[in-house]
LOMAR-143148 format. One record per residue (C-alpha): residue number from 0; x, z, y. Coordinates in nm, 4 decimals. Layout:
! LOMAR-143148
REC seq     east       up    north
REC NUM        X        Z        Y
...
***
This chain:
! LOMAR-143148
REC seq     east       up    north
REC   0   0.3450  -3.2124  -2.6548
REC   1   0.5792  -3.4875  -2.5004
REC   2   0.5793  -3.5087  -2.1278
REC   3   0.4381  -3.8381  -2.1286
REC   4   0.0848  -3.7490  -2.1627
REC   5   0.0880  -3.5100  -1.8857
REC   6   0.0848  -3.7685  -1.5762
REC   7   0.0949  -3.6857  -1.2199
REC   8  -0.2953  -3.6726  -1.0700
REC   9  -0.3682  -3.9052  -0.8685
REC  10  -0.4025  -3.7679  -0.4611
REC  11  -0.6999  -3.8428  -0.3137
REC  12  -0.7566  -3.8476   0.0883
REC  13  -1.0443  -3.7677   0.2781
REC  14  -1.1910  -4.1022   0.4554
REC  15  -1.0401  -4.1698   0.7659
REC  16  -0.7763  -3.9503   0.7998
REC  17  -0.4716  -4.1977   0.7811
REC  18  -0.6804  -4.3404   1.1140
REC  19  -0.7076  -4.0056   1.2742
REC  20  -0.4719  -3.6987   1.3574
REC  21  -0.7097  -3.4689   1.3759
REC  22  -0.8642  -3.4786   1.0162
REC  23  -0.6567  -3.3283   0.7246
REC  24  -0.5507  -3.5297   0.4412
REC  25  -0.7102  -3.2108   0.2154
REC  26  -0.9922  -3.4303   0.0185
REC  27  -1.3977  -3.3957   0.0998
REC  28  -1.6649  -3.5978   0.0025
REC  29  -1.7860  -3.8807   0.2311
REC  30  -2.1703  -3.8080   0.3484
REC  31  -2.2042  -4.0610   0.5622
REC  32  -2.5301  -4.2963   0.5311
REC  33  -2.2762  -4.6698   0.6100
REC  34  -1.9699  -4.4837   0.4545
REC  35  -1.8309  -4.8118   0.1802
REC  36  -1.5573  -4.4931  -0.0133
REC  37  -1.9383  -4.3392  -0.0601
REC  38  -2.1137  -4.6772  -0.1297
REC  39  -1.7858  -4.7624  -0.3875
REC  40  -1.7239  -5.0420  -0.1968
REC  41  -1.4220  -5.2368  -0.3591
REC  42  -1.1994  -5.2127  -0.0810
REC  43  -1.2419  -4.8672  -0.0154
REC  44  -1.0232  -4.5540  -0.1306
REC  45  -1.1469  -4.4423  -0.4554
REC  46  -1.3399  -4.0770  -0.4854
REC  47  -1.2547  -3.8313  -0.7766
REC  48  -1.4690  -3.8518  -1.0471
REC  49  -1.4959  -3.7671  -1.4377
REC  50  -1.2901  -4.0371  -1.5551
REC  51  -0.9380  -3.9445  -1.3878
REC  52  -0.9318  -3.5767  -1.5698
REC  53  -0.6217  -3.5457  -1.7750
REC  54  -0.6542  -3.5174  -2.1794
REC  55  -0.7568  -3.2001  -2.3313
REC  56  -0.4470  -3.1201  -2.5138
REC  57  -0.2429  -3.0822  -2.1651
REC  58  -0.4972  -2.9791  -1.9072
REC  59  -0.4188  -2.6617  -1.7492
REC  60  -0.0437  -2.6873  -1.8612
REC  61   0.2857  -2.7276  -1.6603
REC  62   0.4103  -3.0835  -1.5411
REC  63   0.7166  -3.0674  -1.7803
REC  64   0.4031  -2.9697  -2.1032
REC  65   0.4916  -2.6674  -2.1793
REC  66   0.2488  -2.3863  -2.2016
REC  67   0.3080  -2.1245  -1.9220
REC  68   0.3191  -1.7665  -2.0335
REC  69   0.2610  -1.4651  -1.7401
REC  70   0.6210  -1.2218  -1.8697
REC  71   0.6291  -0.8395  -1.7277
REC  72   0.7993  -0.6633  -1.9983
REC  73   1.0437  -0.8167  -2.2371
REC  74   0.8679  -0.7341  -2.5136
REC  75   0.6127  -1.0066  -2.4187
REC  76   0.8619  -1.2763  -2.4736
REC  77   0.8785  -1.1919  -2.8739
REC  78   0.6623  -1.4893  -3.0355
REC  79   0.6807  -1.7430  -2.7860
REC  80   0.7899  -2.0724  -2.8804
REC  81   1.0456  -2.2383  -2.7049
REC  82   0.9315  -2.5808  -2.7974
REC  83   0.5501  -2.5441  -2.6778
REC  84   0.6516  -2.2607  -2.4558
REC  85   0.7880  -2.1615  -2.0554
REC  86   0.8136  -1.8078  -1.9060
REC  87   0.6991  -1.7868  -1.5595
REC  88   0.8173  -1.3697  -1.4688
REC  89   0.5634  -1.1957  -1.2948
REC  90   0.5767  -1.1116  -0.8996
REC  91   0.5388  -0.7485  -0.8889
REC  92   0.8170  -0.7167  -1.1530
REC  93   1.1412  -0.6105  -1.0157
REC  94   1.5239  -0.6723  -1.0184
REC  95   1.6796  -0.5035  -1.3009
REC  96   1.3723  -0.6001  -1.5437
REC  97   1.4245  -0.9483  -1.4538
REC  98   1.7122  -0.9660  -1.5225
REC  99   1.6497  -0.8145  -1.8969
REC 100   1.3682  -1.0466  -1.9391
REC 101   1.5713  -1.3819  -1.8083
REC 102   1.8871  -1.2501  -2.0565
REC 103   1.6272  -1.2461  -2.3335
REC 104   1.4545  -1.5283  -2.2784
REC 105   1.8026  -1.7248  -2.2834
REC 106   1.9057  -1.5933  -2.6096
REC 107   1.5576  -1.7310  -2.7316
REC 108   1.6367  -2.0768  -2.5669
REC 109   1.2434  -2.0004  -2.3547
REC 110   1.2566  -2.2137  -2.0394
REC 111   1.2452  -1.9509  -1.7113
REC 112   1.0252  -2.0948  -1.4867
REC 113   1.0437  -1.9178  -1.1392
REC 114   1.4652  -1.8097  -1.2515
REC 115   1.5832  -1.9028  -0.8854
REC 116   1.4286  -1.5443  -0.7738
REC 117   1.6533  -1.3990  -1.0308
REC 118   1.9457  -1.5414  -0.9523
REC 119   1.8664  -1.4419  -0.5982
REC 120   1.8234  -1.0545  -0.6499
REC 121   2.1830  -1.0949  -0.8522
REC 122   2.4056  -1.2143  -0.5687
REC 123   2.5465  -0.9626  -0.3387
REC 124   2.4709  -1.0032   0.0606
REC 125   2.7239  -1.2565   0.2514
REC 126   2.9488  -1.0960   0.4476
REC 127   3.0631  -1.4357   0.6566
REC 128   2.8216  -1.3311   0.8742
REC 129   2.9984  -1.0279   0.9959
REC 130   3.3281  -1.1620   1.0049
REC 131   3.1996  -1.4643   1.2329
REC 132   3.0716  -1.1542   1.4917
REC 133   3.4054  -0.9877   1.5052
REC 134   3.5949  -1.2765   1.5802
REC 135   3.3433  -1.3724   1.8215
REC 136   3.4281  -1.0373   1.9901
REC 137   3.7914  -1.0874   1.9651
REC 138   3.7401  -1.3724   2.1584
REC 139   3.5089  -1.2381   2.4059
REC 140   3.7990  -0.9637   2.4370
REC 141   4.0159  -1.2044   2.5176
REC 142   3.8548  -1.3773   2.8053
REC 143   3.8011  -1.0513   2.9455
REC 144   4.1852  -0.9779   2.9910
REC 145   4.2164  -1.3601   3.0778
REC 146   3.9328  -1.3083   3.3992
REC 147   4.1082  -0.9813   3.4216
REC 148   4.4013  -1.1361   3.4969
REC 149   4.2695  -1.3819   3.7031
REC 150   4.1421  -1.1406   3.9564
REC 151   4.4466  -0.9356   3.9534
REC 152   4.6267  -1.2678   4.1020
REC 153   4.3358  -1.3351   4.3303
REC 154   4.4010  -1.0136   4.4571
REC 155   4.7883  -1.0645   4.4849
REC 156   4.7387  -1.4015   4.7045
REC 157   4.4730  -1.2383   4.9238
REC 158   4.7212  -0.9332   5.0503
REC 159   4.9378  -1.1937   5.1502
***
């Protein structure tokens, strides 16, 4: 399938709610009995109907056309087509599996769909953070002695 057939749908808006904040953008059907997007009126916003589905041979797949395929176990990824299609790894499947399956799937050239949550379990936890608190308590150190200090001469100038 070339990506060309699959076209981005068309977003329809519920009537009136580019006029009003209070009503969602999220599409329903207009009931009302003078309502011209329910009449058809030319000027009105037009309302979803049979002729704006997409073509049989790409409904139901993923915007770049390939066929999305539900992976748990590596073994799934053994007949899939890299040309037709793309591995989306399951949610409930964890680190060190997901990391077998996205190794596989990249020998087999298989496009990894949702990869970004591997590449996320792989990376080890920042430690900038902690170094950023303890030199922030250095410095609060510091301007302890310094108001330390301070008093200590405050004191000095008082006795005299």
């Amino acid at each position: 399938m070339s990506n060309d057939s699959k076209k981005k749908k068309k977003e329809f808006k519920r009537q009136n709610s580019h006029k009003m904040k209070r009503v969602p953008e999220s599409w329903r059907k207009p009931r009302g009995i003078h309502s011209p997007m329910r009449q058809k009126r030319k000027h009105a916003p037009k309302m979803p109907n049979i002729g704006f589905r997409s073509p049989k041979e790409v409904r139901g797949r993923h915007p770049s056309g390939l066929e999305e395929v539900l992976v748990h176990t590596p073994s799934e990824l053994d007949g899939l087509d890299a040309e037709e299609h793309a591995v989306r790894i399951g949610t409930s499947v964890g680190g060190r599996k997901r990391e077998q399956i996205a190794d596989k799937a990249d020998d087999l050239d298989l496009t990894v769909l949702n990869y970004t949550n591997v590449e996320a379990a792989e990376e080890p936890e920042d430690t900038s953070g902690s170094e950023a608190e303890e030199s922030g308590t250095e410095e609060d150190a510091d301007t302890e002695t310094d108001t330390d200090d301070d008093n200590v001469q405050r004191d000095e100038e008082d006795e005299e």
